[in-house]
SELUMKOL-164796 format. One record per residue (C-alpha): residue number from 1; residue in three letters; x negated, z, y. Coordinates in steps of 0.2 Angstrom, whole numbers. Example, Ala and Ser with C-alpha at 12.3 -4.5 7.8 and 13.67 -1.06 7.14 Angstrom:
BEGIN
 resi resn    px    pz    py
    1  Ala   -62    39   -22
    2  Ser   -68    36    -5
***
This chain:
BEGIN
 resi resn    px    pz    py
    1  Unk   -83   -32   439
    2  Unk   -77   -20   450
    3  Unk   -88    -8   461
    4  Unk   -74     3   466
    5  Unk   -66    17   454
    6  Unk   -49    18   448
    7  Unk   -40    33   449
    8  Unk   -26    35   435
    9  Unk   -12    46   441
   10  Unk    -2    53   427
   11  Unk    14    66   423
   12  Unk    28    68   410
   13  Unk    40    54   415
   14  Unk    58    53   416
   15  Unk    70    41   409
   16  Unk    72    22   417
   17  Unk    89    26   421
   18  Unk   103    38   420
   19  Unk   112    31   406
   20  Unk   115    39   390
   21  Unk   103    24   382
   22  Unk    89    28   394
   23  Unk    87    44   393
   24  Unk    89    44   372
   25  Unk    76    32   374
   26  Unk    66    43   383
   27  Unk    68    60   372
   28  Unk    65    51   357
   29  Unk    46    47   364
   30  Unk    44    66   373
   31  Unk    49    73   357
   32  Unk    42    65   343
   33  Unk    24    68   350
   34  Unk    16    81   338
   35  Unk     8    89   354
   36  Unk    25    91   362
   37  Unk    34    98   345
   38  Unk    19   104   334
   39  Unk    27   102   317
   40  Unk    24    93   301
   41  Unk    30    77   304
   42  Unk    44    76   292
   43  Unk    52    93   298
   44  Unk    48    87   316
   45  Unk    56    70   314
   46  Unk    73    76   308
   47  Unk    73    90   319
   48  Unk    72    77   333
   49  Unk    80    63   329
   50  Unk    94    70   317
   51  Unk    99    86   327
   52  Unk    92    90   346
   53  Unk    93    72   351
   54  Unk   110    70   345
   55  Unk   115    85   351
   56  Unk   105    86   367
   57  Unk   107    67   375
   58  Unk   126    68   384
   59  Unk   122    84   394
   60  Unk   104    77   398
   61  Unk   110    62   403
   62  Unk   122    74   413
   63  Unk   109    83   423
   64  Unk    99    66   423
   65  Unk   115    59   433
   66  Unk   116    76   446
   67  Unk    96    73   450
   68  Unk    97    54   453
   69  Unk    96    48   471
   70  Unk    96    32   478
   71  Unk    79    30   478
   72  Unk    80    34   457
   73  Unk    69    46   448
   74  Unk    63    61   460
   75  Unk    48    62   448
   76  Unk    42    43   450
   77  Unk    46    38   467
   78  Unk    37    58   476
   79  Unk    22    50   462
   80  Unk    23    32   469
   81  Unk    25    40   487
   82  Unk     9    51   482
   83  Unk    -2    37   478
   84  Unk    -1    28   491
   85  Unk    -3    41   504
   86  Unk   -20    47   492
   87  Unk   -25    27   492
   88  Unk   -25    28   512
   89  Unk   -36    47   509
   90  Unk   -48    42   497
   91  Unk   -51    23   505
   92  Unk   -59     7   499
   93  Unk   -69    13   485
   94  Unk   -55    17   476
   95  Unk   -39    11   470
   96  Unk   -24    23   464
   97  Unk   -13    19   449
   98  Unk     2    27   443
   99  Unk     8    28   425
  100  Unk    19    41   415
  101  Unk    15    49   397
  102  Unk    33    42   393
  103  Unk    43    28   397
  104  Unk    37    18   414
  105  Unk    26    16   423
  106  Unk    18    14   404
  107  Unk     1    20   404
  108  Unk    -3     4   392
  109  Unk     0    -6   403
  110  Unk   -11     1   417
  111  Unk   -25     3   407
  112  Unk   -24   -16   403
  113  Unk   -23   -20   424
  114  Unk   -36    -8   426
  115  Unk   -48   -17   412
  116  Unk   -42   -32   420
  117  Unk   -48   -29   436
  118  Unk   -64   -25   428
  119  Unk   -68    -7   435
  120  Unk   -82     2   426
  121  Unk   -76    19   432
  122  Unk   -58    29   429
  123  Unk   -55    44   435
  124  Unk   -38    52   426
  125  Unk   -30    63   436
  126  Unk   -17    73   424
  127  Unk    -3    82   437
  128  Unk    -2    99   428
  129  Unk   -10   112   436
  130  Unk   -12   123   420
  131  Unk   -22   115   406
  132  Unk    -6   114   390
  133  Unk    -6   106   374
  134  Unk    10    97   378
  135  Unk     5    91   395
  136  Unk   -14    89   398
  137  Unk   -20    92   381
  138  Unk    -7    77   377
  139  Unk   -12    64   391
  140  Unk   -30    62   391
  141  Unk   -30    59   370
  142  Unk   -16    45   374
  143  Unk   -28    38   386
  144  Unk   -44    39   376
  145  Unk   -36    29   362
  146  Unk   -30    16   370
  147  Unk   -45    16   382
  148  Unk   -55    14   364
  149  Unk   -38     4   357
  150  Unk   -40   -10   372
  151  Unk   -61   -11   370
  152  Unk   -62    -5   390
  153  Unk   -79    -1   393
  154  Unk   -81    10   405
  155  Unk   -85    30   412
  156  Unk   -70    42   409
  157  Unk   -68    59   421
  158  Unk   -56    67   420
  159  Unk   -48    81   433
  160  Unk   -45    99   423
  161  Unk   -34   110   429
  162  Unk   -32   116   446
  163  Unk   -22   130   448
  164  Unk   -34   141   456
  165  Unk   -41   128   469
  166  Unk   -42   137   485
  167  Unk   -33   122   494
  168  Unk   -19   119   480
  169  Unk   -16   137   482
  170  Unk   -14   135   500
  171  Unk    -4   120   500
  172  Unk    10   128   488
  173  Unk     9   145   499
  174  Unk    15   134   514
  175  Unk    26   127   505
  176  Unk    36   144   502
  177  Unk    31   152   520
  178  Unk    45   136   527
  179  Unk    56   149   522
  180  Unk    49   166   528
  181  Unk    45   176   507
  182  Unk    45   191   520
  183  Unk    65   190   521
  184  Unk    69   190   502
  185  Unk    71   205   490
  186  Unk    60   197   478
  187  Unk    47   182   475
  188  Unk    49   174   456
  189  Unk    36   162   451
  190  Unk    43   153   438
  191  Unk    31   143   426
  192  Unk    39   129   413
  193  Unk    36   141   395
  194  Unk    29   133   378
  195  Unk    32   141   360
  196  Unk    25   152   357
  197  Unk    15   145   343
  198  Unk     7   137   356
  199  Unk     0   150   363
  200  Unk    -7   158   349
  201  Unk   -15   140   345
  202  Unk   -26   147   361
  203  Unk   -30   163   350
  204  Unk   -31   159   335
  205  Unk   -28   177   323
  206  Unk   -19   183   338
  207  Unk     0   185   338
  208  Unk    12   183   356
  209  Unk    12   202   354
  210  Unk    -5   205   353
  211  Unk   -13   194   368
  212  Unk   -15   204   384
  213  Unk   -26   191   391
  214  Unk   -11   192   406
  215  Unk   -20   205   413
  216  Unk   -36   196   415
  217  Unk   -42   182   429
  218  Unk   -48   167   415
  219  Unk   -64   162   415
  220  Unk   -67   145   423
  221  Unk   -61   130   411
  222  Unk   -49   144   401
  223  Unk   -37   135   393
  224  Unk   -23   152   390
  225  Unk    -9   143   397
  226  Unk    -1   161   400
  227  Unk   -16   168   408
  228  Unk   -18   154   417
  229  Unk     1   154   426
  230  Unk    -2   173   427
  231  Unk   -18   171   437
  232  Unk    -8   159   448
  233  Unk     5   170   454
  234  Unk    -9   183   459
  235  Unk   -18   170   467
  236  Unk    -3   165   476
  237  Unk     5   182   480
  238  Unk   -13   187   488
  239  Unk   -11   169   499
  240  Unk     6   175   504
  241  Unk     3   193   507
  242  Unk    18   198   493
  243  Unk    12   215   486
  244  Unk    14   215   467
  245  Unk    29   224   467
  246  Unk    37   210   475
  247  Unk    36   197   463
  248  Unk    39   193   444
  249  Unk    32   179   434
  250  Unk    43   171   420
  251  Unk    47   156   412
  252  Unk    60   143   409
  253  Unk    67   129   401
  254  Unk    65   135   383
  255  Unk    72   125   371
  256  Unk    75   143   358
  257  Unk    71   161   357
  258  Unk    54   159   352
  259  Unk    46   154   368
  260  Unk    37   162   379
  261  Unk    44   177   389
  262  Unk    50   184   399
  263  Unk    66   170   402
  264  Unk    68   167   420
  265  Unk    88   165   419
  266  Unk    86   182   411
  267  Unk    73   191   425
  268  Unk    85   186   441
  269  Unk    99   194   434
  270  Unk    88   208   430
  271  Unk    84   208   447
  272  Unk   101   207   455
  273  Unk   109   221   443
  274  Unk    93   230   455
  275  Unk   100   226   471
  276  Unk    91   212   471
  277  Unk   101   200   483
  278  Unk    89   187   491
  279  Unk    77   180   480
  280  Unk    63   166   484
  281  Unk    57   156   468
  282  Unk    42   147   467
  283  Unk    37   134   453
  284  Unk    19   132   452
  285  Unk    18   122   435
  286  Unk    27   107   446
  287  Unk    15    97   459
  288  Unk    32    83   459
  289  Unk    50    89   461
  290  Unk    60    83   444
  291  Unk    75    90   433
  292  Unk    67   106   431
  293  Unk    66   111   449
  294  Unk    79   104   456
  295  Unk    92   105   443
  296  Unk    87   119   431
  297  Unk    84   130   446
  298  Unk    92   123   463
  299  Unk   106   121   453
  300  Unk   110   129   438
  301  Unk   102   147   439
  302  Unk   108   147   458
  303  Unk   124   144   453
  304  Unk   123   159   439
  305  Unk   115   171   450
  306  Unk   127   169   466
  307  Unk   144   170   452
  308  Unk   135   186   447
  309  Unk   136   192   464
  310  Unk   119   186   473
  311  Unk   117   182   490
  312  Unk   105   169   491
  313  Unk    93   161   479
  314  Unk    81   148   487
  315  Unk    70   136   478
  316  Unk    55   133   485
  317  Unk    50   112   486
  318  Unk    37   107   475
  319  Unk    21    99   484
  320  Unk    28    81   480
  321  Unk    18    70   493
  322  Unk    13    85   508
  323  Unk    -2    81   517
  324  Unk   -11    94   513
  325  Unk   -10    92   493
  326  Unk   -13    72   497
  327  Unk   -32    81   504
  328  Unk   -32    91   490
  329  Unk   -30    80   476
  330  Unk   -43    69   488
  331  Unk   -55    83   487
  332  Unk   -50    87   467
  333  Unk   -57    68   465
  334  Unk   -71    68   474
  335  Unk   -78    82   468
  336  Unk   -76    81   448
  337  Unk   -87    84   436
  338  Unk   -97    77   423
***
């Protein structure tokens, strides 16, 4: 039996490889999940497998390809880097695993080392900021199932959102004053969107149209995912000194029309057809650079927005393994609540 805690480090995951195979593999498991697509399971398992797998996998496995390096995955090897600088942070009386919701490092697998080892405590650390259905919501059932699945006795914690944490926001502001925000036309924190019956799954009897909770700082442990990245970019812009004129909030990645808005493809040309030239984006729903930060943005709205006539369109690195989101997460663990 173990004296020490275990502390479970968890995010989305990527593909093992970036190879058609692999990344279909991959999909299939991100997709299929009820959380991730909230249908009825036989309209969610032929939309899936039948049509946006299908359709989707060559150009993934495309982008996959662009955001491979030689060290593979950027997403897994900033995770692995991450825990072993928070291992040296945190010291003896703890020991830092890393798994993924999908594919490896399999979560599974980990829990069984971690029973294993004997500890009695587990802290879960989930690596989104802003509490989702799709993302948190999503890992900390996987883990209490098969915590309860494998018979691990032992206490659960588990790390809630943290995207107004004085030092997270202070570690992502550092991030973006590397490149002097002062210089730019405009600031753009862009946030990864959800359908929009997800959000009204936070409200229930209140339509997209109708929520203006926006316009409100959330409560403590509000789980609006839309408030909630709206309160960030406040938070943020008032860390950075960007007056609210300065700055837009959108979202991106949207699989169809009927997520949330507005689209951040859509709000940079809005903003160049201003005179909008130089723009710094942030991506505060990231903690680890992966395809949607560095492809998505870095590369495939940069390229957009410089054809259409923009000068400069700066991504802004995601807090990966910085030192001061290493004490951050140190302080997140040491201070979490039963």
């Amino acid at each position: 039996m173990s004296e020490r805690t275990a502390v479970l480090l968890m995010n989305v995951g990527s593909p093992d490889e970036p190879k058609i195979g692999a990344v279909w593999r991959y999909l299939t498991e991100f997709l299929n999940d009820k959380r991730v697509i909230d249908l009825p399971w036989l309209l969610r398992k032929f939309l899936v497998n039948f049509i946006i797998i299908p359709f989707r996998v060559r150009n993934s496995t495309k982008l996959y390809k662009l955001l491979w390096t030689e060290k593979g995955s950027p997403l897994i090897y900033h995770s692995f880097e991450m825990k072993q600088k928070l291992q040296a942070e945190l010291g003896d009386d703890f020991e830092v695993f890393v798994a993924m919701r999908y594919q490896k490092p399999k979560y599974k697998r980990v829990i069984c080392q971690i029973k294993e080892q004997g500890f009695k405590k587990l802290v879960l650390f989930p690596l989104y900021p802003h509490y989702a259905m799709s993302t948190t919501e999503t890992t900390v059932v996987a883990v209490e199932q098969e915590l309860k699945k494998q018979n691990v006795d032992l206490e659960l914690k588990v790390v809630d959102q943290f995207y107004d944490h004085p030092k997270f926001l202070k570690a992502f502001a550092a991030q973006g004053q590397k490149y002097n925000p002062e210089s730019f036309d405009h600031i753009i924190f862009s946030y990864h969107g959800l359908p929009n019956r997800h959000l009204e799954k936070s409200h229930p009897g209140i339509t997209v149209e109708q929520c203006s909770c926006q316009n409100a700082m959330p409560e403590h442990g509000h789980h609006c995912y839309r408030a909630t990245c709206y309160a960030t970019s406040r938070l943020l812009s008032k860390e950075l000194g960007i007056q609210p004129e300065n700055y837009s909030v959108s979202f991106q990645s949207r699989l169809d029309n009927k997520w949330m808005e507005p689209f951040t493809d859509e709000v940079l040309l809005e903003k160049l057809n201003e005179g909008k030239k130089r723009i710094l984006v942030f991506a505060p729903a990231f903690v680890t650079d992966c395809l949607e930060t560095i492809i998505e943005i870095g590369d495939e709205y940069k390229e957009e927005f410089m054809e259409k006539g923009g000068e400069k369109l700066q991504l802004v690195e995601s807090l990966n393994a910085e030192p001061a989101w290493i004490e951050t997460m140190a302080n997140l663990i040491l201070n979490i609540k039963d």
